[in-house]
C-alpha positions in Angstrom: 79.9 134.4 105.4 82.7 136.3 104.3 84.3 138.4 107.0 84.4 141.5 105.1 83.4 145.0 106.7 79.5 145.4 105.3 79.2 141.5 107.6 79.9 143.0 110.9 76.7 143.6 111.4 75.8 139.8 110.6 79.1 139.0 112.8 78.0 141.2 115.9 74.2 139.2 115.7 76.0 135.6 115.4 78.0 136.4 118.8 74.8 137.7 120.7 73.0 134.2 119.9 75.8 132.3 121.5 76.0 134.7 124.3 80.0 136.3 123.7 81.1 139.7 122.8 83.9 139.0 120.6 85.4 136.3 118.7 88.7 136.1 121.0 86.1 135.1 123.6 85.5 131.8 121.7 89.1 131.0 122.4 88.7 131.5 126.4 89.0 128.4 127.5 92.2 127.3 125.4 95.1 128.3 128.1 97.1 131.2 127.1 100.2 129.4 126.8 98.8 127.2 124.3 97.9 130.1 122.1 99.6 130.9 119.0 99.6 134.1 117.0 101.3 136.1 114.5 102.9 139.4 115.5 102.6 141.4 112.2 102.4 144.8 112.7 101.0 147.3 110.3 99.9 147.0 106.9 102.4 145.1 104.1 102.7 143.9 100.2 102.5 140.6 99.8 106.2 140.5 98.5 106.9 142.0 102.4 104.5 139.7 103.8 106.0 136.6 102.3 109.8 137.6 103.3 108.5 138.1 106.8 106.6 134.8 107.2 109.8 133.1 105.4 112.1 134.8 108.2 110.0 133.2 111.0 109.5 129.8 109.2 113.5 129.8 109.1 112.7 129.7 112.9 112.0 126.3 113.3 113.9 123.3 114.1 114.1 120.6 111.5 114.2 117.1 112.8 115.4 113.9 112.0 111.7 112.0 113.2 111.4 108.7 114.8 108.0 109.9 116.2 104.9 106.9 116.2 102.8 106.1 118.8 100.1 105.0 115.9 100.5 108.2 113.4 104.1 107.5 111.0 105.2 109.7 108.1 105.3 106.6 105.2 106.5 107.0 101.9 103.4 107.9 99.5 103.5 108.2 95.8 103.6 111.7 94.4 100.9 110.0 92.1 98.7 110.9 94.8 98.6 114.2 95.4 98.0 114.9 91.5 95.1 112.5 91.1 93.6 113.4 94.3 93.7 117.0 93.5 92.0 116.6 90.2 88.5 118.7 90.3 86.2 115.8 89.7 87.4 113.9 93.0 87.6 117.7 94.9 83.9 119.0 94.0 82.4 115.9 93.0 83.3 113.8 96.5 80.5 114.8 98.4 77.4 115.2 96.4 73.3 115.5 97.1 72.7 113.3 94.4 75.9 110.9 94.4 74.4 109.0 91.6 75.6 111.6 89.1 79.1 111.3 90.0 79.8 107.6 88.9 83.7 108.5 88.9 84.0 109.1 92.2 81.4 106.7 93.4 83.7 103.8 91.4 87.0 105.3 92.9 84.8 104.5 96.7 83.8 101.2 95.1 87.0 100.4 94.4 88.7 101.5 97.9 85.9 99.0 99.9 87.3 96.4 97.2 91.0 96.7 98.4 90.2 97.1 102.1 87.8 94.1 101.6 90.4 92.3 100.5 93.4 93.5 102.7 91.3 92.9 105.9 89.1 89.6 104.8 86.1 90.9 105.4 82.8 91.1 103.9 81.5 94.4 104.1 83.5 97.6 104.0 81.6 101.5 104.3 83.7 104.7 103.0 84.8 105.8 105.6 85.2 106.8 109.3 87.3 109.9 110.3 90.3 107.8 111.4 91.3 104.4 113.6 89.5 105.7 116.9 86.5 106.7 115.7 86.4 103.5 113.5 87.2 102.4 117.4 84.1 104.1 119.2 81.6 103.4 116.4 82.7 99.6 116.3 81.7 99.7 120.3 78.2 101.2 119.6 77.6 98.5 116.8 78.4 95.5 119.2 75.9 97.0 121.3 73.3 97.6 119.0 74.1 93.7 117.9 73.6 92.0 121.3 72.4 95.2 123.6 74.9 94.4 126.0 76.8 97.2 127.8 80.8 96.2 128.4 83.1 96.7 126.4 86.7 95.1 126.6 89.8 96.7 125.4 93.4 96.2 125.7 95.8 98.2 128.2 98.5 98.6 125.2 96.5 100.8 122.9 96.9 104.7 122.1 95.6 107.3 124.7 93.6 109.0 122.1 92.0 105.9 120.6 91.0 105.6 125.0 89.4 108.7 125.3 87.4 108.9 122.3 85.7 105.7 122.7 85.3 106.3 126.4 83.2 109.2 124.9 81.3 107.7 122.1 80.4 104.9 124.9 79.3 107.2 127.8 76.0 108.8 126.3 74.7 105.3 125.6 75.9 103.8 129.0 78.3 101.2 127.7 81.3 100.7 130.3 84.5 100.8 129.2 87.5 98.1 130.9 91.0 97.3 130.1 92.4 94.0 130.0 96.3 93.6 130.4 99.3 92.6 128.3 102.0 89.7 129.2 105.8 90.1 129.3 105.4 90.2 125.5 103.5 92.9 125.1 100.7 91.2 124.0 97.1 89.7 125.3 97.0 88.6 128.8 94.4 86.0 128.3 94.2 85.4 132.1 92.8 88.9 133.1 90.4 88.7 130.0 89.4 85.6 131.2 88.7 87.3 134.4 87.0 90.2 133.2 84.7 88.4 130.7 81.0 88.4 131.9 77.5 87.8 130.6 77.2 91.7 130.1 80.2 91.7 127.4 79.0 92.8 124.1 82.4 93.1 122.6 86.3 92.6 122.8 88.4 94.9 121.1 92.4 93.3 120.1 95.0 95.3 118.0 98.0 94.5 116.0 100.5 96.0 116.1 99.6 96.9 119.4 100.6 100.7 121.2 104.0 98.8 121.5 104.3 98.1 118.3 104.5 94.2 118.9 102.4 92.0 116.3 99.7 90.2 118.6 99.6 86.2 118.7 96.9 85.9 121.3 94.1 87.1 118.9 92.9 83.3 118.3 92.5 82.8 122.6 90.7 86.3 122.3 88.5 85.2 119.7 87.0 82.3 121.4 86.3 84.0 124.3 84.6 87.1 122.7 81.0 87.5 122.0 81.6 90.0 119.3 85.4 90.4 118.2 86.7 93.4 117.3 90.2 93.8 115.6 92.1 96.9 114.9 94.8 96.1 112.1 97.4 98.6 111.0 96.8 97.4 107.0 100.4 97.9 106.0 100.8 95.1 108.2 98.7 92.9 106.6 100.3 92.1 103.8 102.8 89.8 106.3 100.1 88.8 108.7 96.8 86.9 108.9 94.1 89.1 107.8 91.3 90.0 110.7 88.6 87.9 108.8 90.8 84.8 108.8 90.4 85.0 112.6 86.8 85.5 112.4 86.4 88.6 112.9 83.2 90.5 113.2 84.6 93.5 112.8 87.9 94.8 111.8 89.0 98.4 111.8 92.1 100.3 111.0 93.8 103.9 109.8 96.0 105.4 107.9 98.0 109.4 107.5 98.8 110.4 104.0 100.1 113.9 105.2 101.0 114.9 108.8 99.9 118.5 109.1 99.6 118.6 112.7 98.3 115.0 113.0 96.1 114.8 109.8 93.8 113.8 108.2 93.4 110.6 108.7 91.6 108.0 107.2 89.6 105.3 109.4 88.8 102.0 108.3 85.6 100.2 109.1 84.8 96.4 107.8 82.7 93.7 109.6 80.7 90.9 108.7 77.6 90.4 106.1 75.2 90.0 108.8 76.0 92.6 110.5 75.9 94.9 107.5 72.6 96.9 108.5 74.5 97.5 111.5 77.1 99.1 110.4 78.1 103.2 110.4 78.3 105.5 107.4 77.8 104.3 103.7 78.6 101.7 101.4 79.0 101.9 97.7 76.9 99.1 95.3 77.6 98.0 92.2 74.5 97.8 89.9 72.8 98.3 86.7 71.5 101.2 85.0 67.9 101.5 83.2 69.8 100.8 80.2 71.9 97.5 81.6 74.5 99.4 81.5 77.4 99.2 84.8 76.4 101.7 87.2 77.8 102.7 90.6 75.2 103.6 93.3 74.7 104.5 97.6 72.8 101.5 99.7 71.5 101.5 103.2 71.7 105.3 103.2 68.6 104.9 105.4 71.7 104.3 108.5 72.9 108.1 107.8 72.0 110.9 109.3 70.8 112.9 106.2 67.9 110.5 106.3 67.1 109.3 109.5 68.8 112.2 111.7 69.1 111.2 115.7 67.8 107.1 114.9 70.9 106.7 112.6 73.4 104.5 113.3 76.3 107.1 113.2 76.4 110.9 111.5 79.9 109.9 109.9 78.8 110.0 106.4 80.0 111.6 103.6 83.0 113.4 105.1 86.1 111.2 104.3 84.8 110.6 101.1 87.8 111.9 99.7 90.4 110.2 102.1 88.7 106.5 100.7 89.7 107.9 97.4 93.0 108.6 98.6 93.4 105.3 100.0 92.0 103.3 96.6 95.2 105.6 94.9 97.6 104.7 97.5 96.4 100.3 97.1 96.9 100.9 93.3 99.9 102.6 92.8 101.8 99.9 95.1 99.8 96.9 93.8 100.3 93.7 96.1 103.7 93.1 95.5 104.7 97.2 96.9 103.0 96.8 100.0 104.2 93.7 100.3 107.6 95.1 100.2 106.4 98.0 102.1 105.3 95.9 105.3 108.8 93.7 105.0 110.8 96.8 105.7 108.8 98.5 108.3 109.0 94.8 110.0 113.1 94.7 109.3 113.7 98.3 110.5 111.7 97.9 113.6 113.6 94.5 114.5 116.9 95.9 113.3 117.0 99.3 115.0 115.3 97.5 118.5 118.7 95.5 118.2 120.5 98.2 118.0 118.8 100.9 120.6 119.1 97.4 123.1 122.8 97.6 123.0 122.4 101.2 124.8 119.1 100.6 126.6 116.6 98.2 127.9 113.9 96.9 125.0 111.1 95.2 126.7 109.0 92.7 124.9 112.5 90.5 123.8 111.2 87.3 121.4 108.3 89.4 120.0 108.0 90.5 116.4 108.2 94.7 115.8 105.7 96.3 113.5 107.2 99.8 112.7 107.3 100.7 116.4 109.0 99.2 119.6 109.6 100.6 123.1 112.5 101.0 125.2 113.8 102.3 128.4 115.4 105.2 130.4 115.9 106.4 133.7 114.7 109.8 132.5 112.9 109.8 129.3 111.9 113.1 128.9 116.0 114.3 129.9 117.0 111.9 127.2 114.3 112.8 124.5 115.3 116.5 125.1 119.1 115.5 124.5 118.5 113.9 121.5 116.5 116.9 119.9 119.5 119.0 120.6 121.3 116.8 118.3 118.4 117.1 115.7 116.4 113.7 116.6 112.8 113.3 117.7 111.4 110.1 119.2 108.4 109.5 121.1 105.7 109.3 122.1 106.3 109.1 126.0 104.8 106.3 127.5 105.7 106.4 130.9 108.3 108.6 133.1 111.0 105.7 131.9 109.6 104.6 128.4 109.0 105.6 125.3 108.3 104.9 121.6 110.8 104.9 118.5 109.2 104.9 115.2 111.0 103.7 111.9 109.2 103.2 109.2 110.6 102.6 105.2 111.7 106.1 105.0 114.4 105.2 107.3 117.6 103.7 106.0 121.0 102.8 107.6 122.1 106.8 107.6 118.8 107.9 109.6 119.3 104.9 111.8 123.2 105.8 112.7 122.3 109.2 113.6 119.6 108.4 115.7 121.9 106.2 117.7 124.2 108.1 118.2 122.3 111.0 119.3 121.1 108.9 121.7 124.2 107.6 122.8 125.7 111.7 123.3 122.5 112.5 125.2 122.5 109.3 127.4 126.5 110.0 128.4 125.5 114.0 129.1 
């Protein structure tokens, strides 16, 4: 509905049926100091408009960022956004009757091909909404496998990937437990040990973990999990074994190709043929037209929503259509040998920076192997992370009171890292 004058009417009768009197009442419970607004006054041109938004936009701080904690700006080809925004990917992603729109369908086909391939695994569906849904739907398909009702997780994964799985888990009465890490930051196979029972459907291990440490202990996980469950950042995997080399049963991961405000993401979801009628969302087939000819189709749709409403598997469908499209550009325009050389240099900065950040603070984890991200320590983290923004660096997240997360990724080169040290050096000594 467009909100034009002859709709209020239509507006006033859409408020009554959800029981509010105006549309700033659907923002009541989001605190007033997390509102945002514009303060326009009176009416403009757009040539006034667009000087006065420019004025405000000139506002805002521009950072150096070292920010992580599981989301990183990487380098992606400008290729992207071109092909991406083409109209036959944009209006064609999402159809009622797919089967007409063989380009995009072979563009999905050929995004479960690479992801097949990066992660080892059989089956791959296109797509979840990003690594923690991929997280909270891998739960639920355990379940559904064995009808058991734990669910194992590790302490050194992200917040957010915490609390949306604790809420995909609660309406179907699965319990959620943490197992913990060892002075390496990785699997403490002790307290899994401890924690395994006969009501386990699933263990869930990632790599590289909330730390940013490359896991070692998936192999002792694996043989003590009834269903395993790895998350895997996959431009890691280009220098690390592959989840389906472990035996995996299921493998998820993520990636960001823009960071407005945190999105959108793209989740990854592979498992294992036998477990394919299991699986969440849809998978694109490669068959054979009435004519012989190639064709591109959608099998097991019986597992969405569109079909089987409330007794599907999962209502993430069609959505991130566009995102797996994204993803089969980004594989093809780096080919194996770029993300190869893409996943060297996120390993390199991470170990080289951690060096360097140790010589002014303490790194935990020391012997372990840095994906990207690593930890370190302070006193006061949040005094220190405010010090450094003052001199135009961000880091973070903030784990703890005393730790937090620096992010460096293949952006980052030898300038980038010299000014984040010594901004951290000034706001350390103030």
């Amino acid at each position: 509905m467009r909100n034009l004058l002859p709709n209020e009417g239509e507006k006033g009768e859409m408020l009554n049926a959800i029981g509010v009197r105006s549309v700033e009442d659907l923002f009541a419970d989001v605190p007033g100091s997390m509102r945002r607004g514009l303060s326009l006054e009176g009416s403009k041109s757009e040539t006034e408009l667009l000087k006065e938004l420019s004025s405000m936009a000139d506002k805002n701080k521009k950072t150096l960022s070292f920010l992580g904690g599981g989301i990183a700006k990487h380098y992606v080809p400008s290729a992207l956004s071109y092909l991406l925004s083409r109209s036959e990917f944009l209006t064609a992603y999402t159809p009622y009757q797919p089967e007409i729109s063989q380009g995009s369908l072979q563009a999905m086909f050929e995004y479960q091909s690479y992801v097949s391939e990066l992660y080892g695994m059989d089956v791959v569906n296109a797509s979840m909404y990003d690594m923690a849904t991929a997280l909270g739907e891998s739960c639920l398909m355990c379940h559904r496998i064995n009808g058991r009702s734990r669910f194992l997780i590790p302490t050194a994964i992200g917040e957010a990937k915490k609390a949306v799985l604790r809420n995909y888990a609660r309406g179907f009465g699965i319990s959620i437990e943490e197992y913990g890490y060892d002075e390496r930051g990785m699997a403490d196979i002790e307290d899994l040990k401890r924690k395994i029972s006969p009501e386990t459907t699933g263990v869930y291990i990632e790599t590289p973990n909330m730390f940013g440490v490359l896991e070692e202990e998936v192999e002792a996980v694996r043989d003590l999990a009834p269903l395993l469950v790895i998350g895997a950042n996959p431009l890691a995997l280009p220098v690390i074994k592959a989840p389906g080399e472990y035996g995996a049963d299921i493998a998820i991961g993520g990636m960001a190709f823009d960071l407005s405000f945190g999105g959108p993401l793209l989740g990854m979801f592979a498992c294992k043929k036998e477990h394919m009628r299991q699986m969440p969302g849809r998978i694109i087939g490669l068959t054979k037209d009435e004519d012989g000819r190639k064709a591109f189709c959608m099998i097991l749709q019986t597992r969405e929503q569109h079909i089987r409403r409330a007794r599907a598997t999962s209502n993430i469908c069609t959505n991130e259509g566009l995102l797996a499209i994204a993803g089969a550009i980004y594989f093809s325009l780096l080919g194996k040998n770029g993300m190869h050389a893409v996943a060297m240099k996120n390993v390199k900065n991470a170990m080289t920076l951690s060096k360097r950040v140790g010589e002014l603070f303490a790194v935990p984890f020391e012997g372990s192997t840095f994906f990207s991200e690593f930890v370190f320590e302070h006193e006061s983290m949040q005094n220190l992370r405010d010090g450094a923004l003052d001199y135009g660096v961000e880091f973070g997240p903030l784990l703890t009171d005393n730790r937090a997360v620096i992010c460096t990724t293949e952006l980052h080169g030898a300038e980038e890292h010299d000014r984040l040290i010594n901004a951290l050096r000034e706001a350390k000594n103030v």
